[in-house]
C-alpha positions in Angstrom: 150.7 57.1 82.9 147.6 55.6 81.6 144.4 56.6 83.6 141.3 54.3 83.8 138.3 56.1 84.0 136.2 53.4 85.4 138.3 53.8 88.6 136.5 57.5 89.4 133.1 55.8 88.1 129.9 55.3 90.5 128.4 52.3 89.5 124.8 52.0 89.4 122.8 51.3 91.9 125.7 51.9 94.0 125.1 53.5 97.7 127.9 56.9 98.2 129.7 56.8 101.2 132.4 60.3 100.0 134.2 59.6 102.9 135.3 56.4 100.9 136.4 58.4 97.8 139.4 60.3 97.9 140.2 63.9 96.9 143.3 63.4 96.5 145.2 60.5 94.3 148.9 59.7 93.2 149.6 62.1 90.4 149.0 60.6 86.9 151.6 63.0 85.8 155.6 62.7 86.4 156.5 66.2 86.2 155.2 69.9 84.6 156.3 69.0 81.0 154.7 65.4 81.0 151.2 67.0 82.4 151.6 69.8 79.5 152.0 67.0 77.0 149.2 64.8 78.3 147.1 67.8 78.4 148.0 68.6 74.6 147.6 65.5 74.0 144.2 64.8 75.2 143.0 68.0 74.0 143.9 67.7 70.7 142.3 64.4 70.3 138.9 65.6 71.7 139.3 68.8 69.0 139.4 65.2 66.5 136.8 63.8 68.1 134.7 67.0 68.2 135.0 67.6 64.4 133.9 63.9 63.3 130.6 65.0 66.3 130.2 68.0 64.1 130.0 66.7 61.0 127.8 63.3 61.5 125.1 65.1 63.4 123.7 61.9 65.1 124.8 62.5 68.9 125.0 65.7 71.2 127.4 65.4 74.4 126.3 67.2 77.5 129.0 67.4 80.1 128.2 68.3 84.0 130.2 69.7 86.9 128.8 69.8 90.2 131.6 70.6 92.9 131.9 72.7 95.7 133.2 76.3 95.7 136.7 76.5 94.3 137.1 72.9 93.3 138.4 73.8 89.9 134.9 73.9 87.8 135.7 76.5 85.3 139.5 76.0 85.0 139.0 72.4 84.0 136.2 73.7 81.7 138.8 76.3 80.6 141.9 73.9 80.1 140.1 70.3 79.2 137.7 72.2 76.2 140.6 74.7 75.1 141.5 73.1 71.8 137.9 72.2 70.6 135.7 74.7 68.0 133.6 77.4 69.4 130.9 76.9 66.7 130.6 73.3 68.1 130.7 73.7 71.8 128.1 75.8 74.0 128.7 76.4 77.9 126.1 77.4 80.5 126.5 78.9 83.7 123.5 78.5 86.2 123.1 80.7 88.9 120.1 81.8 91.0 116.9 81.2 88.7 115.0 84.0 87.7 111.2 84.9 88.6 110.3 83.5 85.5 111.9 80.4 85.8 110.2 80.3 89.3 107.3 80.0 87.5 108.6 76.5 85.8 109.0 73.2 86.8 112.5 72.9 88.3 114.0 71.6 84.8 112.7 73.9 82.7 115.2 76.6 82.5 118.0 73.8 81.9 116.3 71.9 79.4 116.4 75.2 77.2 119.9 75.0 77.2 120.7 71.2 76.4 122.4 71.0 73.3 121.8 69.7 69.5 123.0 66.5 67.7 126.4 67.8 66.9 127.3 69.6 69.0 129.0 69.4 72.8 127.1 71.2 76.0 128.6 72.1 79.2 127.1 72.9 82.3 128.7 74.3 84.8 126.3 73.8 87.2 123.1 72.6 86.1 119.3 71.3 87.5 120.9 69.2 90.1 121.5 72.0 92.4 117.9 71.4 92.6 118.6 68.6 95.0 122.3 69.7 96.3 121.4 73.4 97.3 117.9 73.3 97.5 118.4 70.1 99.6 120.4 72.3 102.1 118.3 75.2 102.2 114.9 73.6 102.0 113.3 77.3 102.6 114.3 77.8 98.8 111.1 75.8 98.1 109.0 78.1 99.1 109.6 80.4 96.4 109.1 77.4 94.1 105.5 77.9 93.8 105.0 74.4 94.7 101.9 72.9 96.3 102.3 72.3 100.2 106.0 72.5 99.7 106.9 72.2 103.5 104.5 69.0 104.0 106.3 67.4 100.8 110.0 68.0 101.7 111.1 64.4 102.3 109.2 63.1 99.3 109.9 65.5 97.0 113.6 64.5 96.5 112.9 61.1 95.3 110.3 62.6 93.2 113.1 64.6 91.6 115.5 62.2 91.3 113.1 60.3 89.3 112.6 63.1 87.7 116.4 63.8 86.6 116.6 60.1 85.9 113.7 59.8 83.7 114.9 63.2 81.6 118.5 61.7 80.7 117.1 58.7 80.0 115.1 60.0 77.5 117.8 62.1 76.4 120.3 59.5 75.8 117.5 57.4 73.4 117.6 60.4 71.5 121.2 60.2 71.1 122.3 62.8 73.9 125.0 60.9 75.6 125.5 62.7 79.3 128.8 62.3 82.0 128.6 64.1 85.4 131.3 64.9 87.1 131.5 65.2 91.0 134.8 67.1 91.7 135.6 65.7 94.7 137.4 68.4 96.9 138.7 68.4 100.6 137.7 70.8 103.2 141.3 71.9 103.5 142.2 72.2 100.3 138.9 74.6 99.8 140.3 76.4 102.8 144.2 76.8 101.1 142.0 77.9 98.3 139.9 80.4 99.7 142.9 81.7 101.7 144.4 82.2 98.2 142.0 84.4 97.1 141.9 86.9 99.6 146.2 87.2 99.3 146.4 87.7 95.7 144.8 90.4 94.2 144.1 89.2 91.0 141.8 86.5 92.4 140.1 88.5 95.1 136.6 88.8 92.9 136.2 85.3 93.3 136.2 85.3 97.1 132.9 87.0 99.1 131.1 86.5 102.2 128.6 83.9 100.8 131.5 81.3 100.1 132.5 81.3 104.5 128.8 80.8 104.4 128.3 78.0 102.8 131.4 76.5 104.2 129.3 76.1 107.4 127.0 73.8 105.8 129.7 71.5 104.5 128.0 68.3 106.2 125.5 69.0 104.8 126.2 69.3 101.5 128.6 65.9 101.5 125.1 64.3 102.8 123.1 65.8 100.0 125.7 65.2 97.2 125.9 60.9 98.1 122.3 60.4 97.8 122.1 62.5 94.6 124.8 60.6 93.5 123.4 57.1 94.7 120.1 57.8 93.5 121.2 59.5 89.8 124.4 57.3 88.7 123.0 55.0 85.9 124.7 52.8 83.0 123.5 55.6 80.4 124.4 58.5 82.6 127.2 57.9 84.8 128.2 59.9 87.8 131.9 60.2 88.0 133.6 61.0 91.1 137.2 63.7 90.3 139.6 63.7 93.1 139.7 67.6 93.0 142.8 68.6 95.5 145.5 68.1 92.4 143.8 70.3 89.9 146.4 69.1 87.4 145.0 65.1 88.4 141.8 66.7 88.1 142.0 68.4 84.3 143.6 64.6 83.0 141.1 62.4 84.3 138.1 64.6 83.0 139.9 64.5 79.5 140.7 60.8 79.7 136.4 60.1 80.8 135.5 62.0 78.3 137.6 61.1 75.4 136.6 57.3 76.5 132.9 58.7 76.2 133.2 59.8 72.8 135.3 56.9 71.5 132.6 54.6 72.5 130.1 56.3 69.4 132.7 55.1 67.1 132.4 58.9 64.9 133.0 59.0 61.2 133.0 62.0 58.9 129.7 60.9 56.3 130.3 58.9 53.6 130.2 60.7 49.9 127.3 57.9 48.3 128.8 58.0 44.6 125.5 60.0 42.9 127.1 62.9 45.5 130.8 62.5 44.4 129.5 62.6 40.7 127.9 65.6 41.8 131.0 67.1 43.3 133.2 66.4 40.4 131.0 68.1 38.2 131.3 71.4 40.5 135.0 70.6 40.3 134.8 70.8 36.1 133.1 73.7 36.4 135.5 75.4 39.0 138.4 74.5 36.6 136.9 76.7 33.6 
């Protein structure tokens, strides 16, 4: 079943109502041996794709997931990226920021982490929980080190999202090309999830107290997640918007958006100029002795 990934993409410019976008969508697969398939299929393609990135050198890919807890972050990570090169790929994980990164500006500790022409970044998480978390618990600026932080709370998230739209543009002109994903998860289907979790053992270290708390806040974070969304999606770095209940859905459409990413740079392996194959069938003479 062919997939479209301009149907899961926010347009610029384009006001977020999630209530609109569904969690939930007809399976692109027909059964479990057509989504293996697919899966291989995709995957092996993006290894292809990832070798022809490696060798020209002239573009990095940074890939982010933003999603609420247990929307399937790291296992699409883990299943989507399981056939490409470890040399080639580099994946961050951003939790709390540390004292010294309190001590930087808000993208600071991210922008360490972006990754080189070549190459293929993943965060898993990344600065925009400076206007999804931080959003929802605006007492986390205070230990910003901000100026006046409680006199500049309502202006300092357009500030930031100026700030977040100036960086990729920047990024892309340098040849960075960026997709965001928005795993779009239901409120039940985090509960079936959580309630898995606690019943089998093996998955009980992903389940604590904090998760029930945030839960509590889910409003919240909905409201905080369709203005970053509105105020962040542009044409060079598009927000796209997962329905996340089907994990399996979930894992296909994330290959298909990035696959049609990469396909758009048109990658080649370099061309051997013929002073360079003279000089390689030289080598060749002298590996024949």
């Amino acid at each position: 079943m062919k997939i479209d990934p301009q149907r899961f993409r926010v347009r610029a410019d384009t006001v977020v109502d999630l209530k609109k976008w569904p969690t939930r969508i007809e399976p692109v697969y027909k059964s479990d041996a057509h989504y293996e398939k697919a899966l291989g299929e995709h995957v092996a393609d993006l290894s292809a794709q990832q070798a022809r990135l490696y060798a020209s050198s002239s573009h990095a890919l940074l890939l982010i997931f933003q999603a609420m807890d247990a929307a399937g972050k790291d296992g699409a990570i883990k299943h989507v990226m399981s056939g490409v090169n470890p040399q080639g790929c580099q994946v961050y994980s951003f939790k709390h920021p540390s004292a010294t990164e309190l001590q930087h500006d808000f993208l600071w500790r991210t922008t360490r982490d972006l990754p080189e022409r070549g190459r293929i970044g993943i965060f898993n998480r990344s600065y925009y929980e400076e206007v999804l978390i931080v959003r929802v618990h605006p007492e986390i600026l205070r230990n910003e080190g901000l100026p006046d932080p409680s006199r500049r709370t309502k202006s300092i998230w357009p500030a930031r999202y100026r700030s977040i739209v100036d960086l990729e543009r920047h990024l892309y002109e340098n040849g960075t090309r960026i997709v965001k994903f928005f795993l779009h998860l239901s409120k039940e289907e985090q509960r079936r999830r959580f309630l898995e979790r606690i019943d089998e053992p093996t998955k009980n270290w992903k389940f604590s107290r904090a998760d029930i708390a945030e839960r509590q806040y889910w409003k919240s974070y909905m409201h905080a997640y369709e203005k970053c969304l509105s105020a962040t999606s542009t044409e060079t770095a598009p927000w796209y918007v997962v329905p996340a209940d089907d994990k399996r859905t979930s894992r296909l459409v994330v290959s298909s958006i990035i696959l049609e990413t990469v396909g758009k740079l048109k990658l080649e392996f370099p061309k051997t100029s013929p002073g360079r194959r003279r000089e390689l069938l030289e080598l060749r003479k002298q590996l024949s002795r």
